[in-house]
N, C-alpha and C positions, 0 to 999 in steps of 0.2 A: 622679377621674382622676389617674394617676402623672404625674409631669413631672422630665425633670433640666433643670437649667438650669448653663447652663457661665458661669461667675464672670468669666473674664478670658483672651482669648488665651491672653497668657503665662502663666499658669498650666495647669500641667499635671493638672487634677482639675477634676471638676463636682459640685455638691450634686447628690444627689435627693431628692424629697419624694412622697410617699406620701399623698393627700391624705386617704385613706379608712382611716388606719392608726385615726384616734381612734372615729371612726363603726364601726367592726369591733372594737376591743378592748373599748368599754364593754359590749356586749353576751354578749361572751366572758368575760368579769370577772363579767357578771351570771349564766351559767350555772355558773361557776367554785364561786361562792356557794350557789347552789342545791341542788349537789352535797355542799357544807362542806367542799370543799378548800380547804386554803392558809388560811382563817379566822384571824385571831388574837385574836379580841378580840369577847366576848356581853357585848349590851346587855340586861337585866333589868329589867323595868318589872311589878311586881305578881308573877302566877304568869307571865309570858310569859318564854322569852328568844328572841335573833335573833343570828345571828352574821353577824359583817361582817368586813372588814379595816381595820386602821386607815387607811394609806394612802387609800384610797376614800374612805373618811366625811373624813379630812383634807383630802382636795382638794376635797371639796364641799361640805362642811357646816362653817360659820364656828365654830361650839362647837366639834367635834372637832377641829379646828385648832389652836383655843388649848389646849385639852384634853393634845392630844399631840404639841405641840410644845416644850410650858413647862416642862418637866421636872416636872408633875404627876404624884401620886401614881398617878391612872389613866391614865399612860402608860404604863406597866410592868404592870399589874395586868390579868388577863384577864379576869377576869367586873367589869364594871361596872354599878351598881345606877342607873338613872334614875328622876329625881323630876318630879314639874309635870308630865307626858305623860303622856296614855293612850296603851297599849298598841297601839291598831287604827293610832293617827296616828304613833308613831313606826314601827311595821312601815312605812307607805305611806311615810313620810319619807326610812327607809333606802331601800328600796325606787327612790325617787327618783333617791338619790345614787347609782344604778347605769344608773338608763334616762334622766333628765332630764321623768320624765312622772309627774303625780301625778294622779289623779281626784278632782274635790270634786262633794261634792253633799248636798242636804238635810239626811242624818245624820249625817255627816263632819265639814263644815267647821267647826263651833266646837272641833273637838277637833284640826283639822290646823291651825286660825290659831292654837293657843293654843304647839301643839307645834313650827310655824313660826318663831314670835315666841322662843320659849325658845331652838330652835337656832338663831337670827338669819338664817334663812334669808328675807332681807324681801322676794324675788319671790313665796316664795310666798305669804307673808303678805298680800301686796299685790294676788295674785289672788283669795284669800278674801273680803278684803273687798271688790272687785268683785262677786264671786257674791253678797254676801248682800247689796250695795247694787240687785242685781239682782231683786231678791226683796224688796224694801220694801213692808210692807203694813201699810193703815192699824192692824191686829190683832198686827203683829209688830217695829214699829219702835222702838219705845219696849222694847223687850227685846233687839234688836239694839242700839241705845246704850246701854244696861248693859252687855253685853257689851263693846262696842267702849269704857267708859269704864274698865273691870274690867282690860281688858290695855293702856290706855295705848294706843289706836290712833288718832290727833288725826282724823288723814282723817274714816275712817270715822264719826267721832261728830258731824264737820262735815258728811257728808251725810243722817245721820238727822235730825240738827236740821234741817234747808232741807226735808227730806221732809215733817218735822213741822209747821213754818211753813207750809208750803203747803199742809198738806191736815191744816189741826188738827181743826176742823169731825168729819171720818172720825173721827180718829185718837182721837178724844175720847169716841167711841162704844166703844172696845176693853175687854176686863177690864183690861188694861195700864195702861190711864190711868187709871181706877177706885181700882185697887191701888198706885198710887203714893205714895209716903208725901209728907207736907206739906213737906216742904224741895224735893221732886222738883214736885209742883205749881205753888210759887212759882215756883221756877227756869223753867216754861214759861212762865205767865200774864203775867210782867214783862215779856214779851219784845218790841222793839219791833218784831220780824221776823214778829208772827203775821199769816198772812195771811187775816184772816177780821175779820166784824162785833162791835162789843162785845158785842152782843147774844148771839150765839154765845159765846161766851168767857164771860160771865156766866153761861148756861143751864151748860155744861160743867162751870162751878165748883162751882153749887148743885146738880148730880147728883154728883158727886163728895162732896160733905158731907151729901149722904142716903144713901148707901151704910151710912153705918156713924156715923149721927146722932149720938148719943150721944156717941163718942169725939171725933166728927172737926167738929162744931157749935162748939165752943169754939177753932178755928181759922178760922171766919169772919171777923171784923173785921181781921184780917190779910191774907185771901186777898182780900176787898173792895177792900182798898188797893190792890191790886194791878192790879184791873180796872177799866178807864177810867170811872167811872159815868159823870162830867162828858160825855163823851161819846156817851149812850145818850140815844134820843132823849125828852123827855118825857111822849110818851105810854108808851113799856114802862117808866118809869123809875115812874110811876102805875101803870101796870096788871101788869104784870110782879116789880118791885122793890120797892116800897111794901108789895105785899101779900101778900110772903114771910113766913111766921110768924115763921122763925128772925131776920128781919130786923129786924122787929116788938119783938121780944122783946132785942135785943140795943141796949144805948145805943149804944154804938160803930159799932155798925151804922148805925143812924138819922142818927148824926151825919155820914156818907158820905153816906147817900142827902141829907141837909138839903143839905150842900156841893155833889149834883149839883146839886139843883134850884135853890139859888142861882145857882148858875152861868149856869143859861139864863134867870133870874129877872132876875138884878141885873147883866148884862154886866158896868158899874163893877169889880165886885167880883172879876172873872175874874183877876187879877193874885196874890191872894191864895192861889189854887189852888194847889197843887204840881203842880211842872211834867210830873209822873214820869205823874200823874191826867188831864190835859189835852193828850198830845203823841200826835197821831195814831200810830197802828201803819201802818209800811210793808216789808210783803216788797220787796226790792230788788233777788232774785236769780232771779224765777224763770224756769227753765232750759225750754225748751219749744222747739218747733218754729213758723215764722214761716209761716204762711198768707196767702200774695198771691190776694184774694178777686173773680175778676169783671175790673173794670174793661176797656182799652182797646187796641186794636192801636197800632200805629203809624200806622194812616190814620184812626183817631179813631172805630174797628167798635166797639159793645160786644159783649162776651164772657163766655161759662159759664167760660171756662179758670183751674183753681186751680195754683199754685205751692204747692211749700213749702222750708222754707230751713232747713235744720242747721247752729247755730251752731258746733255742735263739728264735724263735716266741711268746712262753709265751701262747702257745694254746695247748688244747687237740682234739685229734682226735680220733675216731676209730679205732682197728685193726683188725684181722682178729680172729675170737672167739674159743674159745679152743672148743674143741668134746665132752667132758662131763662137770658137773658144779660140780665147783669146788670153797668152802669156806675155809678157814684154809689152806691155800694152801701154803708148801712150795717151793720157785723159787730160779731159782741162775744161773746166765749167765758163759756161757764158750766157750772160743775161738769164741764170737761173733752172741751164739744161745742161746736162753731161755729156761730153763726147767722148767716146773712145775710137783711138786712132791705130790702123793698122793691128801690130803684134805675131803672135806666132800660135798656130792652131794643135801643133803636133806633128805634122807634115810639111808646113809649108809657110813663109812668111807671108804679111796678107798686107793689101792698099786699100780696103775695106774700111767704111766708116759707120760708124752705130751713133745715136744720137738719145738720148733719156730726158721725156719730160715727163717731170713729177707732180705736174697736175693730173695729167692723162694715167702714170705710172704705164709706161710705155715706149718702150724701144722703136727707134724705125731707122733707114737708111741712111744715111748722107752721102754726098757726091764723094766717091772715093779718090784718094790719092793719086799720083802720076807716076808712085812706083810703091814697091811694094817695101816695107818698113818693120823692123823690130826691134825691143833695145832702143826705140826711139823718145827721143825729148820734146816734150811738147810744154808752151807756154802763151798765156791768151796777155795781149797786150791792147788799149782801147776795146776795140771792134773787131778784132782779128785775133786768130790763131795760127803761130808761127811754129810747122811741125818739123825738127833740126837732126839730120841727121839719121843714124841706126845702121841698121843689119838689114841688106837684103838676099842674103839668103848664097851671097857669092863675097860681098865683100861692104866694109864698112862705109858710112858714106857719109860725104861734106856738105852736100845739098838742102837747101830750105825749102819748104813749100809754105807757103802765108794761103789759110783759108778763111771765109768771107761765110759765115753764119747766115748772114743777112741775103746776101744773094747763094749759097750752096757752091761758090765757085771756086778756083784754087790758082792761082798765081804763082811763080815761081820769082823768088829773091836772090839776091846774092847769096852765094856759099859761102859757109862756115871756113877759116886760113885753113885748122885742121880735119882729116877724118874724124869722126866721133861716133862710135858705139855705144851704147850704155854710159850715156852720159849727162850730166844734169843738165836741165834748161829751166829756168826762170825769169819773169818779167820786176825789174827794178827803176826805177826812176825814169820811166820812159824809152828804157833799153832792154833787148832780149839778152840774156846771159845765159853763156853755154860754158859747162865747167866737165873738168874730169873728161873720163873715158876712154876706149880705146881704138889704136886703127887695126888691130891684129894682131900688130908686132909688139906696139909700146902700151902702156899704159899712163895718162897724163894728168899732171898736176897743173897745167895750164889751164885759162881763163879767157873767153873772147868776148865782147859786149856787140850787138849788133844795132845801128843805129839807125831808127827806122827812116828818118827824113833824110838821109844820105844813101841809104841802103850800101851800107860797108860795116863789115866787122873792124871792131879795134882791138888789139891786143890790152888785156890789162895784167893786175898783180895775178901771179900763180899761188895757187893752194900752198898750205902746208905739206903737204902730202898727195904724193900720188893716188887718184881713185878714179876705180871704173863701178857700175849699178852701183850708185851710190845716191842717197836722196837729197833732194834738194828743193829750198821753200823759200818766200822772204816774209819776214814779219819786222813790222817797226822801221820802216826802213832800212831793214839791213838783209843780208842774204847768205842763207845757211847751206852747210854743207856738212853732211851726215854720213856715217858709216862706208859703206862698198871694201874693192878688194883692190892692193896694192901690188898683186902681183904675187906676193909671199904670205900676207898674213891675212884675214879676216877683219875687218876694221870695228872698232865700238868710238873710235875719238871723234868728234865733232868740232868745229870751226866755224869762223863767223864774219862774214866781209864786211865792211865798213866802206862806202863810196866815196864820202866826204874823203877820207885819207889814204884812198887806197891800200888798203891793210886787210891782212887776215889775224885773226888771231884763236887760240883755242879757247873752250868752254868746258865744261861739265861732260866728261863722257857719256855714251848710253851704258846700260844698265848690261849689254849682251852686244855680241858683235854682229852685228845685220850687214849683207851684201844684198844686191838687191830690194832694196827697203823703199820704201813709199814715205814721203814725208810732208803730212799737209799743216798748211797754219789755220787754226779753229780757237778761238775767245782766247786770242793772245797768248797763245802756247802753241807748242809744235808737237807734233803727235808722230811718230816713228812706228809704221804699220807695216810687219812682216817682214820679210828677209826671208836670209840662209848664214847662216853660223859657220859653216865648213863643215857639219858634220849631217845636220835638218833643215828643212826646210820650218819656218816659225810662222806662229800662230801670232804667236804675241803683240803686245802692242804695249808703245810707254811711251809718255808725257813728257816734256820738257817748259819747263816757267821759266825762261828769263828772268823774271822778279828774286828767284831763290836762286837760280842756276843748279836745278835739280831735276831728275830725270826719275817718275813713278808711274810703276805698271800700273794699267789699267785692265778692264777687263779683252782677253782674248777674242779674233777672231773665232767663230765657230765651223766655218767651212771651208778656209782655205788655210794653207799649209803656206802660204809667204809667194814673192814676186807679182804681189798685187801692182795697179795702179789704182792710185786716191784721188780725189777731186771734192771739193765739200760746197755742197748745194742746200743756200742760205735758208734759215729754217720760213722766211716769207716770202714765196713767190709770187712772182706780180705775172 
């Protein structure tokens, strides 16, 4: 729209302005070109040339700028020769500088981020590597970070790595990783962001040194160093590790696996380990979508209805609603699908299992449990989910079931020392941890770790406190313990274990007292989703940063009223 705008009474004149004068010339300037009028100046890359005006490429393109402003030799000179660019990305570039509209896609973009980055043009640099962070797969991300380390693109190699941390396991099966040379291998295996079992990470390693045996066998005893033996349970450390040839065969070798098996031999002697061998791995970032699973209205109804929460939008939406309703509900994400375990309908406690793939957005069945479960803790450790404990509808229970995704089957473990009701379960360093809860009578501030290559619970440090529906996460290697009810009060104080020293210690309250509370870890913070206060059942939801040690609302549930369970399924599904 045209506007004059009059300046000042006493002034005898008004400005006008034209608002459509820019939006109408660059288009007339692009036909201008077309034509090869007015042109002063071909750009030459290989057999191709392109003519453009200099003015144009100077006002748009930061290289031509300094180019032909600095009194450069190709400021004066009319054919100029281009290096570092293909031909196809710098036509779309100029191209650019006349519409403001580039197209990337498949073929393209490595040859428009390279030609991007060379003219400093860093929007569009910066939309390339959006598109190909788009496009991460477990076959092509590990050649994406050569790329993105090839042109100095930090971003971008920061989110290959977190893709790779998160989803090594895949990414491990690629030729990519295969064909990585040994300094490239190191560089992943040391990482203490992998998010995956030693176990996995060992297999990975010794498929990678059978590829190409001969050359790449004489870099064993270095790549061993690297992966946690101390950490593998002792039965694959026997049946698995021991009776690798090349293991067999190599001293250096042997004396790694001697140093695991001491280890879980001679506790004493655990000190002596290097630390690099013995420090659990923790993903601490990963970036997913927050699933509010089941739980309660505000009049205390249970409910099918699922939530979910974008941490990057900061909104909730709807998902698609489980087939029965479901309160006290145990959940636990695996390989990128949600499960929800058991729970209580209204009437009756339930052995029932629901499964969520978020390709399909779609609920279906799974092989239900051997008893029936509420108030139950669930925790996914490798390839299994370990379901501990709960209410069955008569009385509390000690009982584990370990279920098998992979096959839909269900196994029965050792039981937990104590009954546990409403009690936390989480997976730490290779162990299930069952905290809190109650058998009826008591309420408990005790702590049991359950060891899965022994299959024996061990006693460890007790809580600060007594708590029963209380939430519970781990992030950073360490394992949280949040809110629930003491018996007498309501809880808001939080704590925070420590393995390396056997310790708890407190933190930063929450903001409100939540029993009952869901607590998941999402981009390295802890999110506290729903409750009951003693007086409502809550909507709410708030943050916790370690970084600050500060605890901030975020926005509200919109359809449940608290007693959720949460599970967060990674924003890439493979």
């Amino acid at each position: 729209m045209d506007t004059a705008c009059d300046v000042s009474p006493e002034e005898n004149y008004v400005l006008f302005k034209q608002d459509s004068l820019f939006a109408e010339s660059f288009p007339l300037m692009k036909e201008i070109r077309r034509q090869g009028k007015l042109c002063d100046v071909t750009l030459k890359v290989d057999n191709h040339s392109f003519s453009a005006h200099r003015i144009v490429l100077a006002a748009t393109i930061p290289y031509f700028y300094a180019m032909f402003t600095h009194n450069m030799a190709e400021s004066r000179i009319k054919e100029i020769t281009m290096k570092e660019i293909e031909p196809h990305a710098l036509e779309s570039l100029i191209n650019f500088a006349y519409s403001g509209v580039v197209k990337i896609d498949n073929q393209n973009v490595q040859g428009l981020m390279v030609g991007a980055s060379f003219l400093q043009l860093s929007k569009v640099r910066d939309a390339c590597a959006d598109f190909l962070k788009s496009r991460f797969h477990p076959q092509n991300v590990l050649g994406i970070r050569h790329f993105a380390d090839t042109l100095g693109c930090s971003q971008l190699m920061t989110s290959a790595d977190r893709y790779i941390h998160q989803y090594f396991s895949k990414v491990a099966t690629s030729d990519e990783f295969l064909a990585l040379k040994f300094e490239e291998l190191i560089d992943i295996v040391r990482r203490d962001e992998l998010n995956d079992s030693e176990e996995r990470i060992f297999e990975a390693c010794m498929k990678w040194v059978k590829v190409d045996q001969e050359t790449r066998s004489g870099y064993l005893p270095n790549i061993l160093a690297n992966v946690r033996l101390p950490l593998l349970p002792p039965q694959f450390l026997a049946d698995n590790v021991a009776t690798e040839e090349l293991i067999r065969t190599s001293h250096k070798c042997r004396d790694l696996l001697d140093e695991a098996r001491d280890f879980h031999l001679m506790p004493e002697r655990r000190a002596l380990v290097s630390a690099c061998r013995t420090r659990p791995r923790c993903c601490d970032y990963v970036v997913g979508q927050i699933y509010a699973v089941g739980g309660l209205t505000k009049n205390g109804e249970s409910v099918s209805t699922v939530e979910i929460y974008d941490p990057i939008t900061k909104e909730w939406k709807m998902g698609e609603a489980m087939s029965m309703l479901r309160s006290r509900v145990g959940v636990a994400v695996m390989d990128g699908k949600l499960y929800a375990f058991g729970g209580f309908n209204g009437t009756e406690r339930l052995s029932t299992v629901e499964v969520y793939d978020p390709m399909q957005k779609k609920w279906s069945q799974g092989k239900a449990m051997r008893c029936k479960r509420s108030a139950v803790g669930v925790a996914g450790l490798d390839d299994l989910v370990y379901v501990c404990g709960g209410y069955d509808g008569v009385t509390s229970l000690s009982t584990v079931e370990c279920y098998s995704p992979k096959t839909d089957s269900w196994t029965t473990v050792a039981p937990m020392m104590k009954y546990r009701s409403a009690g936390g379960v989480a997976p730490l360093g290779g162990y299930v941890y069952a905290l809190g809860g109650h058998d009826g009578l008591s309420i408990f501030d005790s702590v049991e770790r359950y060891d899965v290559a022994n299959n024996t619970w061990t006693k460890v440090r007790s809580m600060l406190s007594r708590r029963c529906r209380l939430g519970v996460a781990t992030l950073n290697g360490k394992l949280y313990a949040c809110g629930g009810y003491d018996g007498s009060c309501f809880l808001r104080s939080v704590e925070v274990y420590t393995p390396e020293n056997d310790q708890w210690q407190l933190i930063a309250p929450m903001n409100v007292k939540r029993s009952r509370v869901a607590l998941a870890a999402n981009m390295g913070k802890l999110w506290a989703i729903g409750g009951y206060d003693g007086e409502s059942n809550l909507s709410t939801v708030e943050v916790y940063d370690p970084k600050t040690d500060t605890w901030t609302f975020v926005a509200p549930m919109r359809h449940h009223g608290g007693g959720v369970g949460a599970g967060v399924i990674p924003n890439v599904v493979i």
